[in-house]
C-alpha positions as CSV (number, residue, x, y, z in Angstrom):
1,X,35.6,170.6,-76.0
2,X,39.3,170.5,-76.2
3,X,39.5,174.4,-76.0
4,X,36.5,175.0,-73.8
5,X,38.8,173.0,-71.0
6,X,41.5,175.0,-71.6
7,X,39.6,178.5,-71.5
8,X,37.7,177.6,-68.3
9,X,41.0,176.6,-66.8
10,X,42.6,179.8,-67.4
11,X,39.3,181.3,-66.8
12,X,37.0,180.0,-64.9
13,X,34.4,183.3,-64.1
14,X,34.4,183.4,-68.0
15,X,31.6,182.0,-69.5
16,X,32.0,180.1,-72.8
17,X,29.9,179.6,-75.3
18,X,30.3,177.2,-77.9
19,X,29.1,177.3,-81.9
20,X,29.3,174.9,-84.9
21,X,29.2,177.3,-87.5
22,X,29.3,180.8,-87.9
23,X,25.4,180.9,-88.7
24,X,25.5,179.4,-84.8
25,X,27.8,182.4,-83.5
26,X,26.0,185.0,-85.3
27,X,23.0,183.4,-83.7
28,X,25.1,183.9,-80.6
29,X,25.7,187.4,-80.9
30,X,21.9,188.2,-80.2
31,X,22.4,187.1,-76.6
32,X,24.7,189.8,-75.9
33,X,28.4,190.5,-77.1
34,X,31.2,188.0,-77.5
35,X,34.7,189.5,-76.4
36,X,36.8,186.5,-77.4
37,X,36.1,184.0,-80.4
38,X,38.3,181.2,-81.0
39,X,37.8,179.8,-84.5
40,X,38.4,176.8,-86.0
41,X,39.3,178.0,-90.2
42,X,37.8,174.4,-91.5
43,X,33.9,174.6,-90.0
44,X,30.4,173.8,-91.7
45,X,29.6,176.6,-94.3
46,X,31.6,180.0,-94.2
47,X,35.1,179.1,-93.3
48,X,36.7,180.2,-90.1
49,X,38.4,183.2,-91.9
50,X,35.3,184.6,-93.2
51,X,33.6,184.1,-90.0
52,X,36.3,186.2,-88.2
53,X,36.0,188.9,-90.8
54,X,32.1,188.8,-90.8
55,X,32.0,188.7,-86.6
56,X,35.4,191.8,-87.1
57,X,32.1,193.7,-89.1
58,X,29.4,192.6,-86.7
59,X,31.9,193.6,-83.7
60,X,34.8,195.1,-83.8
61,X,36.1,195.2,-80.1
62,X,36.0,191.1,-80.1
63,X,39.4,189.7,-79.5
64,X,39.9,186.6,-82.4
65,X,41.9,183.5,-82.3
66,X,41.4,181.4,-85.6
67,X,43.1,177.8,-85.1
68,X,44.1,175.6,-88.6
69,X,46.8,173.0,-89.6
70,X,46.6,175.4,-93.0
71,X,49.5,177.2,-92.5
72,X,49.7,178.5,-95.9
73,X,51.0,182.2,-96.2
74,X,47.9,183.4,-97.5
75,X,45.7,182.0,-95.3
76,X,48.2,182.8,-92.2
77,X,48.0,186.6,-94.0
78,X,44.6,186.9,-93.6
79,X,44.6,186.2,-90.3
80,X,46.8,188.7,-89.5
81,X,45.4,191.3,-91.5
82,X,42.6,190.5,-89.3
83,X,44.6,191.6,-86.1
84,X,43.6,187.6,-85.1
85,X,46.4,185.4,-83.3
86,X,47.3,182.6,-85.3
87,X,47.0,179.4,-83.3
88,X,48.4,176.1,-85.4
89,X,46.9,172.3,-84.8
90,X,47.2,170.5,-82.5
91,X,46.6,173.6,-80.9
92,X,48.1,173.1,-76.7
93,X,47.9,174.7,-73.7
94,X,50.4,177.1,-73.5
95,X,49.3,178.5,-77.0
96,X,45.6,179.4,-75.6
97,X,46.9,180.6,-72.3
98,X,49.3,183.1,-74.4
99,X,46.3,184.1,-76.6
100,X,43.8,184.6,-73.2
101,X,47.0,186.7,-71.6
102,X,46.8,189.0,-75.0
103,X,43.3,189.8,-74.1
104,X,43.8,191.3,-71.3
105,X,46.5,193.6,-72.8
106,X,45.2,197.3,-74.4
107,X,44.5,197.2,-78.4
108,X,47.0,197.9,-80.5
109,X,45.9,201.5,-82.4
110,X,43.8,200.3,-85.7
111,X,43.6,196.6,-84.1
112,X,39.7,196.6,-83.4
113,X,38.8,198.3,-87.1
């Protein structure tokens, strides 16, 4: 709910959508296309790293955020090799609005394979 504020204050035409586990968001992706995904790495299930790499397979246009206090290189490695922001708990404001900005930007070459 915390992030969901902080989107639709930065965003408010956007619609967010909101899953519990990544069975939930690949539920989700049946109702059409996701084109952000902010993750939380510790969730019910798959963690958040292998949801980003499953939904990266599924999609690979969608912009991903994962969000974790685990700050350990090899989990902050496989975020990146992800081409996913890093966002560290207690995750604020300023961090999401960066990430939301980054959106907007063009792709990086190779970032959406």
């Amino acid at each position: 709910m915390h992030l969901r504020g902080i989107v639709l204050r930065h965003r408010p035409d956007w619609t967010v959508k909101e899953a519990g586990s990544g069975d939930e968001l690949f539920s989700a992706l049946a109702e059409g296309p996701i084109h952000i995904a902010i993750i939380d790495y510790n969730m019910p299930g798959m963690n958040g790293l292998d949801v980003a790499a499953e939904l990266k397979r599924r999609q690979g246009d969608v912009h991903i955020a994962v969000v974790t206090a685990n700050a350990q290189d090899s989990v902050v490695a496989g975020i990146r090799e992800l081409h996913a922001a890093f966002l560290p708990k207690p995750v604020d404001e300023e961090q999401v609005a960066r990430f939301l900005a980054s959106t907007l930007l063009p792709r990086r070459p190779g970032a959406s394979a």
